[in-house]
N, C-alpha and C positions, 0 to 999 in steps of 0.2 A: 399443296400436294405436288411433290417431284412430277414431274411428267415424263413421258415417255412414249415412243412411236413402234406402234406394233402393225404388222400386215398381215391381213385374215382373208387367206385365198384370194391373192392380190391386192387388196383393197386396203389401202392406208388411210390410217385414223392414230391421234393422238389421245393417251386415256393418261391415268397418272398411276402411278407406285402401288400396288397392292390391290389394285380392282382385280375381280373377281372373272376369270373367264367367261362366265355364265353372263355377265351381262352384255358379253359381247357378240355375241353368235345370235345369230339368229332365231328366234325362237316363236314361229308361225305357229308349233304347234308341240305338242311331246307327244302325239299320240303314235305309238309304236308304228300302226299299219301307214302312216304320214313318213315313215325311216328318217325321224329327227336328228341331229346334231349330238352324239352321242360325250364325244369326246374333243379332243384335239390332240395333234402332233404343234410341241411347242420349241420349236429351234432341234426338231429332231426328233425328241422324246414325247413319246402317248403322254398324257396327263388328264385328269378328270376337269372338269367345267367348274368344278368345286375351287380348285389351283388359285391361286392369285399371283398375279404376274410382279417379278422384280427384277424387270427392267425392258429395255427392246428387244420386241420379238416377231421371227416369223413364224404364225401360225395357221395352219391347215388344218380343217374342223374336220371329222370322223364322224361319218354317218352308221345309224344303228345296223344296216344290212349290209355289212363289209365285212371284211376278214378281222379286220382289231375291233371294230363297232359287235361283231355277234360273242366275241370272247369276253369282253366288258357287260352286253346283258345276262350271257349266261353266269358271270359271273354275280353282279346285282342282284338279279334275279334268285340265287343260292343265297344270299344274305338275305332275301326280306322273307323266305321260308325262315330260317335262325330267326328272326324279328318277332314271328307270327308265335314259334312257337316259345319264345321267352318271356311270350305275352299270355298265353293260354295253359301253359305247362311250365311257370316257371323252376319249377323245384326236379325239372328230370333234364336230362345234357341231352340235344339233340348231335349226331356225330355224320357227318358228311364220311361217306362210303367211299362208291368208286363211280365212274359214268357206265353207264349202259344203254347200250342205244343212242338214241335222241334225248338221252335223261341222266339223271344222277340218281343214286339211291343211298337214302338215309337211313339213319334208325336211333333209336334209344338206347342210351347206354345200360340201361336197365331192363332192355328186353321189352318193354311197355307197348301195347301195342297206339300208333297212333290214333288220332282223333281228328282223322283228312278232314271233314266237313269241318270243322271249327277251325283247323289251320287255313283252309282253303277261304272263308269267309276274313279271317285277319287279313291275309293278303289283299284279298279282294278292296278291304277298308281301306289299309293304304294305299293302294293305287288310285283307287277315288279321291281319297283326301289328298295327294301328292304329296306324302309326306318327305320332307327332307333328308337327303344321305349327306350327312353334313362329314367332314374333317376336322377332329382334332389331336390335338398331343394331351397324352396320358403322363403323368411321371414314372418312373418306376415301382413305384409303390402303388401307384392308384391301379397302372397296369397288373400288378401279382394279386391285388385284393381282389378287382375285378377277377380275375379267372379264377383266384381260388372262391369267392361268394357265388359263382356259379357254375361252380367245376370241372370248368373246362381244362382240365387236367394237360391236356397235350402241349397248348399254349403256354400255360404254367410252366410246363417242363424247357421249351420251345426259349421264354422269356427268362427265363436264368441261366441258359446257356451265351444269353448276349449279355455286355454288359453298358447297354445303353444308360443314360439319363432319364430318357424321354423314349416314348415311342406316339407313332401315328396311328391312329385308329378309324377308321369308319363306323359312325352312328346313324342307327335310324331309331328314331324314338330313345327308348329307352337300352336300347339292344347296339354293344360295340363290337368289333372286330378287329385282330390287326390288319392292318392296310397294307398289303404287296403291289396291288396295283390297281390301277383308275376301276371306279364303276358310274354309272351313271347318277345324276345329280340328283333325283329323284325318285321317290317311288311309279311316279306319276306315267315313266317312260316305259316301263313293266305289263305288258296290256294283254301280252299273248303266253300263253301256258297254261298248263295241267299239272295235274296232283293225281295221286293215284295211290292206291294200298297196290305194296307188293312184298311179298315173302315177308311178311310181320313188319315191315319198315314201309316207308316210302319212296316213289318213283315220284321225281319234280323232272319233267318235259318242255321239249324246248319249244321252238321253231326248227326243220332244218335248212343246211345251207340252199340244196334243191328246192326246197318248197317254202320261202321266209316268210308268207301270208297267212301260213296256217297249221295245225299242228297236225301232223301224218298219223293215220291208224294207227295202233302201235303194235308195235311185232315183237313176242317176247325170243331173248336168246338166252335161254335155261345152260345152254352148256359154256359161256361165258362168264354168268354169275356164279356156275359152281366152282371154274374156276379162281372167279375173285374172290368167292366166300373162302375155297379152301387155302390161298395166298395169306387173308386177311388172319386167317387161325395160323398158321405158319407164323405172322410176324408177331402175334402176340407171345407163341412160345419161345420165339426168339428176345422178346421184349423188345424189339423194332417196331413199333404202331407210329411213332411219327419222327419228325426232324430231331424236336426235342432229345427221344430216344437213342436216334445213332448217335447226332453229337456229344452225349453223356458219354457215349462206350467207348469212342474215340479217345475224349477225354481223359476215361478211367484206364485205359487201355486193356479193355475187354472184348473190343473191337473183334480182337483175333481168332475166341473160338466162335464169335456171328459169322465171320466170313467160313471159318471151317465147315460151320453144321449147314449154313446156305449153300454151300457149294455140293454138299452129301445130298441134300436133300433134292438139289437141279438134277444131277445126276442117278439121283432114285427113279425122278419122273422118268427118265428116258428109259432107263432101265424096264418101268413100272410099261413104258410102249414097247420095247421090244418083247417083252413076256404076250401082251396082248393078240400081237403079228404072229408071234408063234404059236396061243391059242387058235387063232383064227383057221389056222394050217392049211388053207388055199391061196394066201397071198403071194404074187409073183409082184407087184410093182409098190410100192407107199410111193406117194406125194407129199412134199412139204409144203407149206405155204402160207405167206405170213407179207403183214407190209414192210416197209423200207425200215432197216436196222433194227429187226427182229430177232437176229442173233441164228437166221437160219441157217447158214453156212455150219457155223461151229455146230448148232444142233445136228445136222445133218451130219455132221464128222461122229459124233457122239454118239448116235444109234447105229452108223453103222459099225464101229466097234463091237455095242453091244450083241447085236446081230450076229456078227462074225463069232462071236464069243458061245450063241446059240447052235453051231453049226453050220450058218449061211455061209454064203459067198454072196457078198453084198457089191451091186454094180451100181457106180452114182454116173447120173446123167444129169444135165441141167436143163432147162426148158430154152435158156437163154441162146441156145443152139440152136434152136432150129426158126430166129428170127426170118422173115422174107427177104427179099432183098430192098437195100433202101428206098429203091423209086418206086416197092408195092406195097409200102407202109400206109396203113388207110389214113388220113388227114382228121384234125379235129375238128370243132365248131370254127377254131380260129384259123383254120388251115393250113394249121401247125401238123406235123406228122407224130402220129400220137403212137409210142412203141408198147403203152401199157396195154391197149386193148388186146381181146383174145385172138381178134382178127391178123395182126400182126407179126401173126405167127404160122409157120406152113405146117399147117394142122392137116392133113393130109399124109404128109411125110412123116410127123410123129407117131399117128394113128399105123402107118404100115410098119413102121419099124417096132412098137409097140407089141402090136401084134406078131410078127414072125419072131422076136424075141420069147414071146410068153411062149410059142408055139415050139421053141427049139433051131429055128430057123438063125442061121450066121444073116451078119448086116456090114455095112459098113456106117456104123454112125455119123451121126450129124456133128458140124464144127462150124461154129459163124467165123468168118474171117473179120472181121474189125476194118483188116488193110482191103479187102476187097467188097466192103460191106456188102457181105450176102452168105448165104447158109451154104456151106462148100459138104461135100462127102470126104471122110478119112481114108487114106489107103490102108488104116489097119483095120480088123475086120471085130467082130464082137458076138457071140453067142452065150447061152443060158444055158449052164448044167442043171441038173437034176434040183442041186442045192443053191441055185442064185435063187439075187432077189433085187430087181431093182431097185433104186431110191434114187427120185427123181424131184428136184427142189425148183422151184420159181413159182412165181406169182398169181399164174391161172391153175395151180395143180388140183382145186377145190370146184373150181365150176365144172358140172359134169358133162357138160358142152365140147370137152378139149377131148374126152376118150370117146364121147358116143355109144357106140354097140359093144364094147368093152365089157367081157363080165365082169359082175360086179365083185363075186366071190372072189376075184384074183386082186382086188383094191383095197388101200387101207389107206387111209387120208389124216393126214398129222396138219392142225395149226399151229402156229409160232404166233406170241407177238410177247410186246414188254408191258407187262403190268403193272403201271405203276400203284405198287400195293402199303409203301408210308404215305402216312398224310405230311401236310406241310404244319398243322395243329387241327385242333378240333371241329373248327368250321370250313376249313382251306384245304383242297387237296392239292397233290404236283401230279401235273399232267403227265400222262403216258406220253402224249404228243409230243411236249418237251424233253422229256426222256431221252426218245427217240431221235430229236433232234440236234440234240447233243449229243449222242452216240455217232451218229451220221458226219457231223460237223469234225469229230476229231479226226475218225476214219479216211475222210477227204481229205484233209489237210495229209493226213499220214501216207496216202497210200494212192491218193487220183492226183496232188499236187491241186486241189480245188480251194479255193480261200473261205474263208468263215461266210462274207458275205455272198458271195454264189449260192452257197450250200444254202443260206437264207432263201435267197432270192428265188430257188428253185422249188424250195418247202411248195407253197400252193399248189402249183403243178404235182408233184410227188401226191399230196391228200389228196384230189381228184383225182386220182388216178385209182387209189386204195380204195375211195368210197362207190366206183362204179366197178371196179374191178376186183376188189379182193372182200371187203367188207360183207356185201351180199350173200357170199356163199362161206359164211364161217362156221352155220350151222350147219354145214354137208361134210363137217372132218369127223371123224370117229373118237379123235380126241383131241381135246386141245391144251398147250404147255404155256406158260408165262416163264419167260427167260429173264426175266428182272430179277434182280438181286438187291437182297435190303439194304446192301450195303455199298452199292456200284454207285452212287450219284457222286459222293465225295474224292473216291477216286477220276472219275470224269472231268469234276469240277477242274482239280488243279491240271487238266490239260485244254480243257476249256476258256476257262477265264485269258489264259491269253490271245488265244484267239478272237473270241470276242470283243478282246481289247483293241485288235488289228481294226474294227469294221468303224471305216468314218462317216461324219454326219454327210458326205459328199452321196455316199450310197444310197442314200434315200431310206426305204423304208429297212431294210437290213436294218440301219441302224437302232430302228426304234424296237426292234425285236431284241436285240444284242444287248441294248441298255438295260429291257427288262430283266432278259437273262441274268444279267454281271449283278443288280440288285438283289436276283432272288439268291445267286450263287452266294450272295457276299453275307449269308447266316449259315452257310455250311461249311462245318471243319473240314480242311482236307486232311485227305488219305494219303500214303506214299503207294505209290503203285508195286512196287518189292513184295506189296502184303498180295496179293493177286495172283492166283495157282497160274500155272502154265497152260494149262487146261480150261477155266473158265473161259466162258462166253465173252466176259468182259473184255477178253485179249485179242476177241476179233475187232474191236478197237480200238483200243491203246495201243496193240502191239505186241509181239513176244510170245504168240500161240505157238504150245507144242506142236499143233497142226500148221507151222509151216505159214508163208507169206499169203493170208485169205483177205 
């Protein structure tokens, strides 16, 4: 056997041609609450422990409670549910939904209600027995029989839009999957989670990042799932339900009336808020608020049209105005100055300008200076006719902490985020999170002069932020919109993919994000961006919004 020298968190050792990661790492123990060895970064790139090395390498082993280590068991962890129920229900398609919470929610293709305690006991089985998640290649054909002998229709669809040889799969047991990316080597690593009936399907539960030792109360958000349920009906009348889907229509070039009727129907929703606001008929201020590249800007352009259209006179404020000044920005755990908190804001000053505004009262609004980091007052002044209406966008507009004593009759509270509502096929969904960071990533490069790997680099910070700071209070919006579009990923892609191209293995972990990305990107047809109204959301990133340079 060829030999070869590889180093595994400093530590050089000579193995030969084709071993197996797994038998290199350390392996004291797989029990999850032990946060084992999940993975590894191999010359750059995440890879499962399953991998077999061909040739020199330096490797850095991925433990289970890390940022790529909890994305690899949630993902695992979604495979050996598919396992449990291929095994106890083979003759019905279990369909991966969308996340919720600290969870995913499934369901049968047939409506079928599940049978939690018998999936829950499968699982359970393999984890005790560590059953293997092994790697192998499927041929083409084995690949198509597989999905269609078990009708996983999406995949099907998904797999004759490529025209591979071979494809890679993940097995456990008897139960395949295609393979995007690493999971862990075993069932065995899987120790912690819940199962749960919900709305006729199921809720499969994680750990979260806050709390990795244990699984948190669970807090249901009914206005989140209604939104994803009403998304999910959306793409099926579009016949957008997964990858497969768009890429056929590309394809066939039918593309164009999806993008038409998606774009009618984004625009209904807002419409569908302003009629609401006007029901309401005591609101003086809406709130927007949503996390990073939720498309709230453009939204916020959008209603107030509609608005204007109702008879208002619609006055947009941002929250991003009345920041403190920099040396009174509260510090974080790492005492870093942290701008996402509520604190960080001269909430004092918003509350009085707030107020004399609703009351008729002139102000001279708030303006952050940038050049003189600090919240400066405008010389030009600003007052409320009869028929204004605020609309006031950023990040805390949901916690009800930022108004206080504010009546409430005078408030209407709008969420934004991007939902991601195709799957990637039957078992695999595409992250909102990814979504988002690709929306994010192009936008920087366009419009802050930021590089792909930055925009990476900064991703963690940005989620902590959302999940103390926006996440909590999204059940306190009155309504909430999904800005995603079933058709926006393939336009993204081809301004994406080069970007991603730009991020080197010198960057560190950037790059092992980038790499993922450019594999998942590289099964999706692109779009020319030409097909993109001037109006859509999507052109607050790419570029070329009728609203002007946002």
């Amino acid at each position: 056997m060829e030999k070869i020298i590889v180093r595994i968190d400093g530590t050089e050792m000579t193995t030969g041609i084709g071993t197996e990661l797994l038998e290199l790492v350390d392996r004291y123990s797989i029990s999850y609450m032990d946060n084992p060895i999940a993975a590894a970064y191999v010359n750059g790139s995440i890879v499962s422990l399953r991998e077999k090395l061909e040739g020199n390498a330096e490797i850095k082993t991925i433990r289970v409670i890390s940022p790529e280590g909890k994305r690899i068991y949630r993902k695992s962890l979604c495979f050996l549910l598919c396992y449990a129920s291929a095994l106890i229900a083979p003759d019905r398609t279990l369909i991966i939904g969308h996340s919720l919470g600290d969870g995913f929610f499934f369901r049968y293709r047939d409506g079928h209600k599940p049978d939690t305690d018998k999936l829950r006991r499968a699982m359970e089985d393999a984890v005790r027995d560590n059953l293997p998640i092994d790697l192998v290649m499927l041929t083409a054909e084995e690949a198509l029989r597989y999905s269609e002998d078990r009708h996983l229709d999406e995949t099907k669809k998904l797999l004759l839009t490529e025209n591979g040889s071979e494809y890679r799969f993940a097995r456990l047991g008897t139960c395949y999957e295609m393979y995007y990316e690493p999971m862990l080597p075993s069932a065995g690593y899987i120790g912690l989670w819940e199962l749960m009936d919900y709305k006729g399907g199921l809720l499969l539960r994680y750990p979260q990042s806050r709390s990795p030792f244990q699984i948190m109360p669970f807090t249901d958000n009914p206005l989140l799932f209604s939104v994803f349920s009403e998304n999910k009906r959306i793409s099926s009348i579009l016949g957008i339900e997964s990858l497969g889907d768009l890429n056929m229509k590309i394809a066939d070039g039918s593309i164009t009336e999806t993008i038409r009727l998606s774009e009618s129907l984004q625009r209904q929703r807002i419409v569908s808020i302003a009629r609401a606001i006007k029901e309401k008929g005591t609101v003086k201020a809406v709130f927007i608020a949503g996390p990073s590249s939720s498309g709230k800007t453009t939204s916020s352009m959008k209603l107030t049209d509609e608005l204007r259209l109702l008879g208002y006179d619609p006055i947009r404020l941002s929250l991003d105005d009345y920041y403190l000044s920099e040396e009174d920005i509260p510090l974080d755990e790492n005492g870093e100055k942290d701008f996402d908190v509520l604190h960080s804001l001269d909430i004092p000053l918003f509350r009085s300008q707030l107020t004399d505004l609703a009351a008729g009262r002139e102000i001279h609004p708030a303006m952050h200076s940038f050049r003189e980091k600090k919240t400066v007052l405008s010389n030009e002044t600003l007052k409320m006719e009869e028929n204004s209406i605020l609309i006031i966008e950023g990040i805390h507009g949901l916690n009800p902490a930022l108004i206080a004593d504010f009546p409430e009759k005078m408030v209407f509270r709008v969420y934004i985020s991007a939902l991601t509502q195709v799957n990637l096929d039957t078992r695999s969904r595409i992250s909102t999170t990814d979504n988002r960071i690709l929306r994010r990533m192009v936008r920087d490069a366009r419009t802050r002069g930021i590089t792909a790997s930055e925009t990476l680099r900064r991703w963690p910070q940005v989620e902590r932020g959302e999940k103390n700071n926006i996440f909590p209070f999204q059940n306190n919006a009155d309504v909430m919109i999904n800005s995603a579009l079933e058709y926006e990923l393939p336009v993204i892609a081809t301004y994406a993919i080069p970007l991603l191209k730009s991020v080197k293995k010198e960057d560190g972990e950037p790059y092992a994000v980038a790499r993922r990305l450019l594999e998942f990107l590289s099964i999706v047809y692109p779009l020319p961006s030409d097909t993109v109204p001037p109006d859509s959301t999507l052109r607050e990133f790419i570029g070329g919004s009728i609203y002007g340079a946002i």
